[in-house]
Steps between C-alpha positions, in 0.01 A plus 500: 500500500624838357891565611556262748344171329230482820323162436160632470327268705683545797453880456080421519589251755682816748203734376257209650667502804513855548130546464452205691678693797340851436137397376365865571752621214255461215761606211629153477168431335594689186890395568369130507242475179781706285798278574364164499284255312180405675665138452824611641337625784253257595818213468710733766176531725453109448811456610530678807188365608631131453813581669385737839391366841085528553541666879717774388437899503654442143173285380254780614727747295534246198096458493426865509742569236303263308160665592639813369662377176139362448293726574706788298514247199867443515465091514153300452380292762453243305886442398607525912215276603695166425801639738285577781319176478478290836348198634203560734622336805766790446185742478332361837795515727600823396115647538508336874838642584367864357168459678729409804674834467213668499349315812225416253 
């Protein structure tokens, strides 16, 4: 990429993470749709929902960047879905231990 031969998926990958870390900063948006595919970007999303643990502050950030990249049309639910797929045992234990929290 440009002068320094940046591989251009680990540049999306760092912008990811940044918004991922500063959700409130909206301008990744429009940083995010211009410099990656909506392949490109779903695949790096896929992957670092595959590869992070489910109890960590990290997931909560991960899944609203998602919500966000949705809901301002930067990825389509429909390509994520498959990645965020999970068994329903999964689903029950981790609506009890939310409930739980809550003292439900």
């Amino acid at each position: 990429m440009g002068f320094f031969s940046l591989d251009p998926t680990r540049v999306l990958d760092l912008i990811l993470t940044a918004f991922e870390c500063n959700l409130s900063n909206l301008t990744y948006l429009r940083l995010i749709s211009d410099f990656g595919s909506n392949d490109a970007t779903t695949q790096l999303i896929g992957f670092k929902i595959r590869n992070q643990s489910p109890d960590s502050k990290t997931s909560a950030n991960l899944f609203s960047m998602i919500a966000l990249l949705v809901k301002h049309q930067v990825i389509e639910l429909s390509n994520i879905w498959s990645y965020m797929a999970t068994d329903n045992d999964k689903l029950k234990n981790l609506l009890v231990r939310q409930k739980e929290s809550l003292n439900y």
